[in-house]
Each structure stands twice: as C-alpha cells, then as structure tokens.
Biopython code that builds the backbone (N, CA, C, O; Angstrom):
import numpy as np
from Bio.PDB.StructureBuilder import StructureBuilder

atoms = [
    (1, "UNK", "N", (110.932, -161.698, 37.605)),
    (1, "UNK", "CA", (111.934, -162.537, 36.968)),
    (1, "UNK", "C", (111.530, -162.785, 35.522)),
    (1, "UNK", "O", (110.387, -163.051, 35.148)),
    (2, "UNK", "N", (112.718, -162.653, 34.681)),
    (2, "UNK", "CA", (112.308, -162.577, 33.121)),
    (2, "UNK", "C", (111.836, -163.780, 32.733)),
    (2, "UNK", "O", (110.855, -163.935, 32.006)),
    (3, "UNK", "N", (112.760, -164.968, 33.371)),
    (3, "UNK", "CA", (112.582, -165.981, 32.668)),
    (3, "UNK", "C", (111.976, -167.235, 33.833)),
    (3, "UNK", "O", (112.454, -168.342, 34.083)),
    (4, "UNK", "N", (110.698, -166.521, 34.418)),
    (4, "UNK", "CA", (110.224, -167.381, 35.894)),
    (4, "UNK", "C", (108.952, -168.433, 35.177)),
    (4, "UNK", "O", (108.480, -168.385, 34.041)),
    (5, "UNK", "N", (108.689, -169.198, 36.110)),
    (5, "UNK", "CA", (107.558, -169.663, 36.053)),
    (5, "UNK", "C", (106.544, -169.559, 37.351)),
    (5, "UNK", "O", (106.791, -169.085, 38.460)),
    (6, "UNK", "N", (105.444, -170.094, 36.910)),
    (6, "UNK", "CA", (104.279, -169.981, 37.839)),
    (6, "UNK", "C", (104.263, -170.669, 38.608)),
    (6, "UNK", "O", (103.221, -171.123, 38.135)),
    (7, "UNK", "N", (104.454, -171.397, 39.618)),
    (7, "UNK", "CA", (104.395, -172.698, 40.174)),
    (7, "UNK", "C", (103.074, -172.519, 41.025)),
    (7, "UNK", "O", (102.617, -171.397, 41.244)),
    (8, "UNK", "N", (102.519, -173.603, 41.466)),
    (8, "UNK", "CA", (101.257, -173.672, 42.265)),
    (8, "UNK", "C", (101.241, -175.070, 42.816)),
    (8, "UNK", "O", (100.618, -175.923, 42.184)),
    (9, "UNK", "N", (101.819, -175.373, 43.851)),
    (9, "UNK", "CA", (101.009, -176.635, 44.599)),
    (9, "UNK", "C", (100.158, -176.596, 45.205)),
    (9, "UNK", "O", (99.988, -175.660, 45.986)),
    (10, "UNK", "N", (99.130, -177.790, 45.057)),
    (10, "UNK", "CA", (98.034, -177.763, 45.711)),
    (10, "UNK", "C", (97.583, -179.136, 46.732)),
    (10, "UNK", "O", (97.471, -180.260, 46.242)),
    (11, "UNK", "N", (97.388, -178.909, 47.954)),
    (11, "UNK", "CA", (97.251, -180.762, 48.737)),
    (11, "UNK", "C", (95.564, -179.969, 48.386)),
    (11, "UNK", "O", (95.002, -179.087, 47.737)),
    (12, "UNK", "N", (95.362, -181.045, 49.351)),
    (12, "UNK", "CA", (93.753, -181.511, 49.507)),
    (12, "UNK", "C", (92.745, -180.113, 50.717)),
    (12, "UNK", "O", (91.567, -179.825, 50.929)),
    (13, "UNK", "N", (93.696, -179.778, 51.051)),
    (13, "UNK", "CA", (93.589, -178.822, 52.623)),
    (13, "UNK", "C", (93.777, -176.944, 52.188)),
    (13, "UNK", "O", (93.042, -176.000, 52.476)),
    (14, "UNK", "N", (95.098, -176.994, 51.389)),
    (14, "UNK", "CA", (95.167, -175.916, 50.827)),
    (14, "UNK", "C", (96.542, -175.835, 49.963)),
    (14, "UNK", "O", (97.336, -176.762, 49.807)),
    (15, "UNK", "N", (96.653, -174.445, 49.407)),
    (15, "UNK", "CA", (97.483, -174.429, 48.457)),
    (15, "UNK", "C", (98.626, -174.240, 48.889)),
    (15, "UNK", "O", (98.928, -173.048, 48.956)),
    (16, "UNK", "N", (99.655, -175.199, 49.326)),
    (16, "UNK", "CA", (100.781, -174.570, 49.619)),
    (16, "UNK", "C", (101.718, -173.781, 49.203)),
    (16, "UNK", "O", (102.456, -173.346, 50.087)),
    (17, "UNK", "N", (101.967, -173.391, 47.920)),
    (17, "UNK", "CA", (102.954, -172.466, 47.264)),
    (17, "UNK", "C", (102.045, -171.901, 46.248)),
    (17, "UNK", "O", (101.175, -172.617, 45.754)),
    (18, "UNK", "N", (102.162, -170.867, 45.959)),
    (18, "UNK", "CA", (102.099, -170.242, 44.779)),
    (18, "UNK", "C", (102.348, -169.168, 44.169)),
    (18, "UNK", "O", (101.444, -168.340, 44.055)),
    (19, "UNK", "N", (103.623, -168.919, 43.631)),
    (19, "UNK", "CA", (104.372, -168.249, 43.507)),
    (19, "UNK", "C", (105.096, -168.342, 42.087)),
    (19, "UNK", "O", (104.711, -169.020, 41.135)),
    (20, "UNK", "N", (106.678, -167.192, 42.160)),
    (20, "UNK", "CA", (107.047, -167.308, 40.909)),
    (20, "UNK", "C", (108.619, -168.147, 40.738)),
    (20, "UNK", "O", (109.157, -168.052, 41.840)),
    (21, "UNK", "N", (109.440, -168.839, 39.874)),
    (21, "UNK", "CA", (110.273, -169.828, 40.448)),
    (21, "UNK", "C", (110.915, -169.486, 39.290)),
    (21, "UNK", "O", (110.401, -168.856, 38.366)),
    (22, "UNK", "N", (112.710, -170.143, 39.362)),
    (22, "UNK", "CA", (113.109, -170.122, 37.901)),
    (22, "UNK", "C", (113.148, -171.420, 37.197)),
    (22, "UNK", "O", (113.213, -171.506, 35.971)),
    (23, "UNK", "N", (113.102, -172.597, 38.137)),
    (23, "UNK", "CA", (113.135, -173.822, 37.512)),
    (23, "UNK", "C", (112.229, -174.743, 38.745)),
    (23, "UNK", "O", (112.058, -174.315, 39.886)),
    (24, "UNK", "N", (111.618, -176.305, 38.160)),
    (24, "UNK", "CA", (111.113, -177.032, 39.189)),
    (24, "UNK", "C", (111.907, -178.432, 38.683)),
    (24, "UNK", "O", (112.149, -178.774, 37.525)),
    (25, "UNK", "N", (112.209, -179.079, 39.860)),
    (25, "UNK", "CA", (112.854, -180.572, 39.324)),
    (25, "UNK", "C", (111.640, -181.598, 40.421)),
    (25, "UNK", "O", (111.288, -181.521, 41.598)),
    (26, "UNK", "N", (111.367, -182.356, 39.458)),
    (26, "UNK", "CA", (110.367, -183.731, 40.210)),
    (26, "UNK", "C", (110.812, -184.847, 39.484)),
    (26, "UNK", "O", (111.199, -184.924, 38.318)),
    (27, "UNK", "N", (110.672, -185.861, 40.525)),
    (27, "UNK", "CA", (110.841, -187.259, 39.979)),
    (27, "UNK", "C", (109.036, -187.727, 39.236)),
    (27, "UNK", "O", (107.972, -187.528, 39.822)),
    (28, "UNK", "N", (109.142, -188.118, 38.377)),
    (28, "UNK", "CA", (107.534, -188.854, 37.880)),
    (28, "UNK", "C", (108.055, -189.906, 37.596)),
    (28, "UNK", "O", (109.216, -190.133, 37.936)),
    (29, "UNK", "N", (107.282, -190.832, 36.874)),
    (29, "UNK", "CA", (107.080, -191.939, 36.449)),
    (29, "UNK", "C", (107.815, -192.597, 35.666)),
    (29, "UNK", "O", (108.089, -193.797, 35.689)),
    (30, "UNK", "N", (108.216, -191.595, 34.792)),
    (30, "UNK", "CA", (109.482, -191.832, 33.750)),
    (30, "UNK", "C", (110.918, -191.121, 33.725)),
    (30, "UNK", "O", (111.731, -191.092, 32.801)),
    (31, "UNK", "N", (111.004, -190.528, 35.065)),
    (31, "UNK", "CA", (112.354, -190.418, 35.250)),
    (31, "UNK", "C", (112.232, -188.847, 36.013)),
    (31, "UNK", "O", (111.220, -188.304, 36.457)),
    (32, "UNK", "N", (113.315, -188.466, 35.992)),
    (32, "UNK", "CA", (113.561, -187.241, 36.620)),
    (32, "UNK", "C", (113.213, -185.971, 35.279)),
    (32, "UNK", "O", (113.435, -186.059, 34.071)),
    (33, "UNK", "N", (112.744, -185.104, 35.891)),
    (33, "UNK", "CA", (112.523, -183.903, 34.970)),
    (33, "UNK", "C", (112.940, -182.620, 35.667)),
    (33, "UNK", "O", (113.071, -182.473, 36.883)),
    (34, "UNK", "N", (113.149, -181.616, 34.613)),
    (34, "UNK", "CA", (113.677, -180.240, 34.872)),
    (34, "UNK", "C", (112.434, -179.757, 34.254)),
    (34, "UNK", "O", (112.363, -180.105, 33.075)),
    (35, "UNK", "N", (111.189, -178.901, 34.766)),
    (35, "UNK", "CA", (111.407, -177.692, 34.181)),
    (35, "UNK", "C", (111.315, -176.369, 33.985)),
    (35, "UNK", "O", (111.090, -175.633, 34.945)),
    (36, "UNK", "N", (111.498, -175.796, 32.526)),
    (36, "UNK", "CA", (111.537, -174.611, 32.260)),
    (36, "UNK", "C", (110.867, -173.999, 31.735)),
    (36, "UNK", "O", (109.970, -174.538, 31.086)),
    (37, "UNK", "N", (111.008, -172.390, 31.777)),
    (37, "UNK", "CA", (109.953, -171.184, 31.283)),
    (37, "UNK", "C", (109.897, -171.966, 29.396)),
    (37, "UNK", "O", (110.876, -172.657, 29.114)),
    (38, "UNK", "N", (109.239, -171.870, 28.732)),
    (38, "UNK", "CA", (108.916, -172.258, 27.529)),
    (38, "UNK", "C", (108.734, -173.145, 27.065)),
    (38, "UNK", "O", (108.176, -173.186, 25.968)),
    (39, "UNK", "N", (109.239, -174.497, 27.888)),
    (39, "UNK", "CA", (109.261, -175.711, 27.528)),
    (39, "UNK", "C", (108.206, -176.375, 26.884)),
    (39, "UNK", "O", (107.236, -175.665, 27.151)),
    (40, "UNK", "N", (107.848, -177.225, 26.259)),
    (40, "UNK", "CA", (106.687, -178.047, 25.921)),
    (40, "UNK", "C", (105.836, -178.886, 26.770)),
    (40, "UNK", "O", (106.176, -179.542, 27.754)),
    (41, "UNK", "N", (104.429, -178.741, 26.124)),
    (41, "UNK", "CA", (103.803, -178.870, 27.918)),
    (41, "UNK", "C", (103.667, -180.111, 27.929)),
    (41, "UNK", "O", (103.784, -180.758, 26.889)),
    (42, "UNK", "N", (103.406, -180.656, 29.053)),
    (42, "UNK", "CA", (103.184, -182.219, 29.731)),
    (42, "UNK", "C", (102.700, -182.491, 30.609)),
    (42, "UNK", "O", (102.249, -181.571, 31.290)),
    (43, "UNK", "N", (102.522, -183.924, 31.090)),
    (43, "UNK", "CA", (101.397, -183.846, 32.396)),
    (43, "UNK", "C", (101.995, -185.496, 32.559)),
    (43, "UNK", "O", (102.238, -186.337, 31.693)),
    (44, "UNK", "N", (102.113, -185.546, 34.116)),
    (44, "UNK", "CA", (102.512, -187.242, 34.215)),
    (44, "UNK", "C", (102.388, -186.931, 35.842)),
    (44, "UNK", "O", (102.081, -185.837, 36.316)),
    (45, "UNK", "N", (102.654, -187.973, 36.491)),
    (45, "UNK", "CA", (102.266, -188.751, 38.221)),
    (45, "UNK", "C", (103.543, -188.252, 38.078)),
    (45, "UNK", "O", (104.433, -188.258, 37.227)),
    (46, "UNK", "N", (103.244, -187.593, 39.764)),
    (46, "UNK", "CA", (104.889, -187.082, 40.375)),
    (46, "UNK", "C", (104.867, -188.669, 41.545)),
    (46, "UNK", "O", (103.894, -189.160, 42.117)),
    (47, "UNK", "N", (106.207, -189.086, 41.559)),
    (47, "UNK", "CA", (106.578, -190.120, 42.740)),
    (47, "UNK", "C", (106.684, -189.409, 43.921)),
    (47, "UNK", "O", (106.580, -188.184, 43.878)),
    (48, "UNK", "N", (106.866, -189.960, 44.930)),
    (48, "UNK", "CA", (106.596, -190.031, 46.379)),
    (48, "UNK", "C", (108.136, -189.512, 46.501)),
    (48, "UNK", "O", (108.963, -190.421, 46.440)),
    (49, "UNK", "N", (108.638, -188.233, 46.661)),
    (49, "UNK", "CA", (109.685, -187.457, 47.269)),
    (49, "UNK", "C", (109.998, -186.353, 47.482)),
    (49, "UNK", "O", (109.471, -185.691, 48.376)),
    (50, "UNK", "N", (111.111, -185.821, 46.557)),
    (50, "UNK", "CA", (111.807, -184.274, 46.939)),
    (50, "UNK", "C", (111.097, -183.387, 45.340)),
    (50, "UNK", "O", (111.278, -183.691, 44.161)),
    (51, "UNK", "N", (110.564, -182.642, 45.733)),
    (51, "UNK", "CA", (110.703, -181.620, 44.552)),
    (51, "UNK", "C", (111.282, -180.595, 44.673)),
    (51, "UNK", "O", (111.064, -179.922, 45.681)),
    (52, "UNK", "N", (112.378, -180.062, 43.501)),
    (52, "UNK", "CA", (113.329, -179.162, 43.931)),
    (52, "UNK", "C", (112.580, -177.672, 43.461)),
    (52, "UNK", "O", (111.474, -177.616, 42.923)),
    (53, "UNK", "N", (113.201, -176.820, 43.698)),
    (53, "UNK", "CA", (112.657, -175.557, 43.795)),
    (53, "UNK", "C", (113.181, -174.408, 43.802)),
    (53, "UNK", "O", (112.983, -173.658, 44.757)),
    (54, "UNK", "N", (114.253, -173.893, 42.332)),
    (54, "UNK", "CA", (114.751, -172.260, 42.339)),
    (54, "UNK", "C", (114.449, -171.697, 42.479)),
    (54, "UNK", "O", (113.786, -171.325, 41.511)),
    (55, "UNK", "N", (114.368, -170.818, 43.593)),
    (55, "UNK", "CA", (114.300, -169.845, 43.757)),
    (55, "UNK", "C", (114.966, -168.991, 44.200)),
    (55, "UNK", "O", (115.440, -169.237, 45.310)),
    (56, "UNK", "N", (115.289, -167.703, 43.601)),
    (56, "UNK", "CA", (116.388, -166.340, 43.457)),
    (56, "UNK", "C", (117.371, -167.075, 43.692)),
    (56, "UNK", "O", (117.872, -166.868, 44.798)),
    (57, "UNK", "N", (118.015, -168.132, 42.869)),
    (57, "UNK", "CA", (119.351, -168.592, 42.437)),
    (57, "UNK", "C", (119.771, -169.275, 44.125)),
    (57, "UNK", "O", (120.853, -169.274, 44.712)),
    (58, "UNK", "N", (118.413, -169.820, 44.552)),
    (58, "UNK", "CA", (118.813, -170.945, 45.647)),
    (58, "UNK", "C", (117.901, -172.313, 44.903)),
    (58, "UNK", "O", (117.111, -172.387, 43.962)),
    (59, "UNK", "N", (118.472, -173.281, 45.857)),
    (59, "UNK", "CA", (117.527, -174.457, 45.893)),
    (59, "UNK", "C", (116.596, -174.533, 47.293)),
    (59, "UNK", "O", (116.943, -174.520, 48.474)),
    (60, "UNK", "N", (115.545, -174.601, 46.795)),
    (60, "UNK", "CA", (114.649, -175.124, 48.114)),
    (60, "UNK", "C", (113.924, -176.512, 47.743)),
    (60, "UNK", "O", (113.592, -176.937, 46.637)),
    (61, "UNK", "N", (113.770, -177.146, 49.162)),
    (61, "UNK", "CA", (113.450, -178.649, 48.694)),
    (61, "UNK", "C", (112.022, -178.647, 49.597)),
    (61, "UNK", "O", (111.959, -178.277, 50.769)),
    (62, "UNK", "N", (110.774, -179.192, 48.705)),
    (62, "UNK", "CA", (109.480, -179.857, 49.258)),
    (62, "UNK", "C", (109.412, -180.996, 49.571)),
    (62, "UNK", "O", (109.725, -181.623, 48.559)),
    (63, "UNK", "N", (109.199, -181.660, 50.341)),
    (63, "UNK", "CA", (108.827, -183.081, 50.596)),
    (63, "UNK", "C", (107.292, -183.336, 49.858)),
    (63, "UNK", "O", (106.387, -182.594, 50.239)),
    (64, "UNK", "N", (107.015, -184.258, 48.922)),
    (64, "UNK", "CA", (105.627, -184.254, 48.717)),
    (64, "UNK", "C", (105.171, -186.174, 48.694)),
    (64, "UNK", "O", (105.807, -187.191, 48.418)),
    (65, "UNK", "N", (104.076, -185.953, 49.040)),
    (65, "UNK", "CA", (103.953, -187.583, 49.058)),
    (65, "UNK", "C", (103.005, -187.870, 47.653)),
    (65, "UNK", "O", (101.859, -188.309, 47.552)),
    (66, "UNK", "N", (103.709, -187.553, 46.915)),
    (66, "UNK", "CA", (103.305, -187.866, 45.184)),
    (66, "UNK", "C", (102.107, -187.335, 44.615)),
    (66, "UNK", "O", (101.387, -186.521, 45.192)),
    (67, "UNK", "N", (101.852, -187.921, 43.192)),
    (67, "UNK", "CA", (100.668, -186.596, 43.220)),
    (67, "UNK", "C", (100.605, -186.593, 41.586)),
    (67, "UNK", "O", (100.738, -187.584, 40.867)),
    (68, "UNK", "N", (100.364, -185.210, 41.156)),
    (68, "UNK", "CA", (100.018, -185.466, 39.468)),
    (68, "UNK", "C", (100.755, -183.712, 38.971)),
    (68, "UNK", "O", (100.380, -182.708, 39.576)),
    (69, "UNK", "N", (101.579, -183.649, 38.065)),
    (69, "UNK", "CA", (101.948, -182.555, 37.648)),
    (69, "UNK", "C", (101.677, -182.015, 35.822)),
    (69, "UNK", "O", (102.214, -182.405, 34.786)),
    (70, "UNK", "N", (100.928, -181.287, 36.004)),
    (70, "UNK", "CA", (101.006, -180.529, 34.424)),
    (70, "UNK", "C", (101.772, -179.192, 34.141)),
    (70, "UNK", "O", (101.744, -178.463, 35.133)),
    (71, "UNK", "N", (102.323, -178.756, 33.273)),
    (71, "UNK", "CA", (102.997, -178.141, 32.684)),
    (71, "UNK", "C", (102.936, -176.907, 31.719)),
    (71, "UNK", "O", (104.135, -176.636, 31.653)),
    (72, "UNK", "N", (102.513, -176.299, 31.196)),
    (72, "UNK", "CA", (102.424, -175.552, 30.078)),
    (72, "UNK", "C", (103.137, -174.372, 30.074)),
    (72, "UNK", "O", (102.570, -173.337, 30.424)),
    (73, "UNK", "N", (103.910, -174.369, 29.846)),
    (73, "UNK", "CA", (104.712, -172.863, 28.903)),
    (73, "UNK", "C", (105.439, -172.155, 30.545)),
    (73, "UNK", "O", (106.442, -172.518, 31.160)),
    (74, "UNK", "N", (104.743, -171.380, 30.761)),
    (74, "UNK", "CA", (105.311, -171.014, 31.782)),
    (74, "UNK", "C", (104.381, -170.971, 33.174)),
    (74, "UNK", "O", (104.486, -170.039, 33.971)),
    (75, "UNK", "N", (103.532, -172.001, 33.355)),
    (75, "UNK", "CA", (102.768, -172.367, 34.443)),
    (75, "UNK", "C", (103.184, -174.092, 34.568)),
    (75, "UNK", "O", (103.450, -174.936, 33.712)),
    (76, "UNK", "N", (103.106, -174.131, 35.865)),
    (76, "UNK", "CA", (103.012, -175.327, 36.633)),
    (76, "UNK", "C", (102.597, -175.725, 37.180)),
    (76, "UNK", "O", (102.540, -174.885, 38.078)),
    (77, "UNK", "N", (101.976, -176.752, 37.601)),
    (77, "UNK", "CA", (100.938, -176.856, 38.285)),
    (77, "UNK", "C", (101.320, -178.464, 39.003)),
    (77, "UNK", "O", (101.933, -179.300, 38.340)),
    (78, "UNK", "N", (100.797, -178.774, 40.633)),
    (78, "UNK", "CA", (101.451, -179.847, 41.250)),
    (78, "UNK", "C", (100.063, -180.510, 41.956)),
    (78, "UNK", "O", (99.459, -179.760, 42.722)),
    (79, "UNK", "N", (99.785, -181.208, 41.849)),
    (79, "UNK", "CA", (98.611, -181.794, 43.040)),
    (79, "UNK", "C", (99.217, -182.812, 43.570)),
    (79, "UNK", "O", (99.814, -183.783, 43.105)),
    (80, "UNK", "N", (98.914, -182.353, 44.864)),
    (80, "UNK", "CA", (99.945, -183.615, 45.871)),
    (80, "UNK", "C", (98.670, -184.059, 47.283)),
    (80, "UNK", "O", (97.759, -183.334, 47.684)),
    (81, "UNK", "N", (99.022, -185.418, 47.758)),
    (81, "UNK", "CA", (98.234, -185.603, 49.241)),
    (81, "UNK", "C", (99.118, -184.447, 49.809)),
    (81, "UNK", "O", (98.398, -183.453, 49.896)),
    (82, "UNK", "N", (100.040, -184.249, 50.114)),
    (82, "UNK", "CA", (100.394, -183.586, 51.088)),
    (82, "UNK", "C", (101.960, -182.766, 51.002)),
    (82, "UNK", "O", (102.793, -183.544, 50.538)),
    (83, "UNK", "N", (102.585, -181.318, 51.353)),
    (83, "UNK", "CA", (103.543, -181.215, 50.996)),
    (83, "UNK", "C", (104.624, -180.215, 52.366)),
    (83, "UNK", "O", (104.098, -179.483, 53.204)),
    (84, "UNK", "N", (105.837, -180.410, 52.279)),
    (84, "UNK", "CA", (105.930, -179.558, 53.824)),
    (84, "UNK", "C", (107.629, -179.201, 53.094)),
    (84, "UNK", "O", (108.132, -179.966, 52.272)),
    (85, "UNK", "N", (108.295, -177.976, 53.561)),
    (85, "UNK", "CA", (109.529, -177.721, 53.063)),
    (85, "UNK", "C", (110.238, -178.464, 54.013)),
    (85, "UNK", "O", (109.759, -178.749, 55.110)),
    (86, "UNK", "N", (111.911, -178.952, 53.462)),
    (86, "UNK", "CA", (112.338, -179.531, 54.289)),
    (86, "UNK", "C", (113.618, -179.008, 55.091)),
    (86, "UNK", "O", (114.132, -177.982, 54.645)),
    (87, "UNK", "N", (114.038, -179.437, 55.921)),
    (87, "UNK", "CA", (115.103, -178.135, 56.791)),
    (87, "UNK", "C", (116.411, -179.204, 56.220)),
    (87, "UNK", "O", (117.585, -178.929, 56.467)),
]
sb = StructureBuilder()
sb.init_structure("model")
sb.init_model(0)
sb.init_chain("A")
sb.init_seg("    ")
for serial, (resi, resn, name, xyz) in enumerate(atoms, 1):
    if name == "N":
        sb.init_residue(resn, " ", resi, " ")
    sb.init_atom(name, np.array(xyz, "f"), 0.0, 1.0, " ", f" {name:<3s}", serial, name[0])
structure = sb.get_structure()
C-alpha cells in the first residue's frame, strides 16, 4: 500500500498486531485523533476503548484498555495492558 502505515501494538504478553494499515483512529487525552502516512509526529496516553483500524478500505475495531501511543511519519506505535478485536 502506497500510502500505509506501520502499525504495531504491543500488551505486556505479546505483540498483538503488526502490520501495514491505511489509517489508525484512538481516543487520547485530548480528544479523538486520525492518523496518517506523513503526518507530524506525536506521542500522548491512549484512553480506555475502541481503536479503529483501516484496513484494505475496511474498518476493524480493537478493544484496548488504554495505554501510550507515538507516532512518526509513517510508523505507529501502541502500548496497551491489553488488546482483543471486537466482533
């Protein structure tokens, strides 16, 4: 994918995803975020919920019980206690 990113969650046990995505949406601390391949990087506490998850022009949804997310360019990166997809 031309315009993917890296995504990588990680709990305490093992890495649950890591793979390539076109967009990630998480709630943090200061509101809801999108993001994207190039964006400017950042790092903030993910809240206790849904993180969304494009992939090949679907949504898939994680349950995560909060955690810490950084950002850069076209990597992502998630540390969570714990994370499970949801049906």
């Amino acid at each position: 994918m031309e315009n993917s990113l890296k995504l990588k969650i990680i709990t305490p046990n093992s890495i649950f995803f890591d793979g390539e995505v076109e967009s990630v949406i998480v709630r943090t601390t200061g509101g809801e975020r999108q993001i994207l391949r190039n964006r400017r990087p950042f790092s903030s506490e993910v809240e206790k919920g849904i993180i969304k998850v494009k992939l090949e022009n679907k949504i898939e949804l994680i349950h995560s019980d909060g955690g810490f997310i950084t950002s850069e360019y076209e990597n992502v990166t998630i540390l969570t206690k714990s994370a499970e997809w949801e049906k």
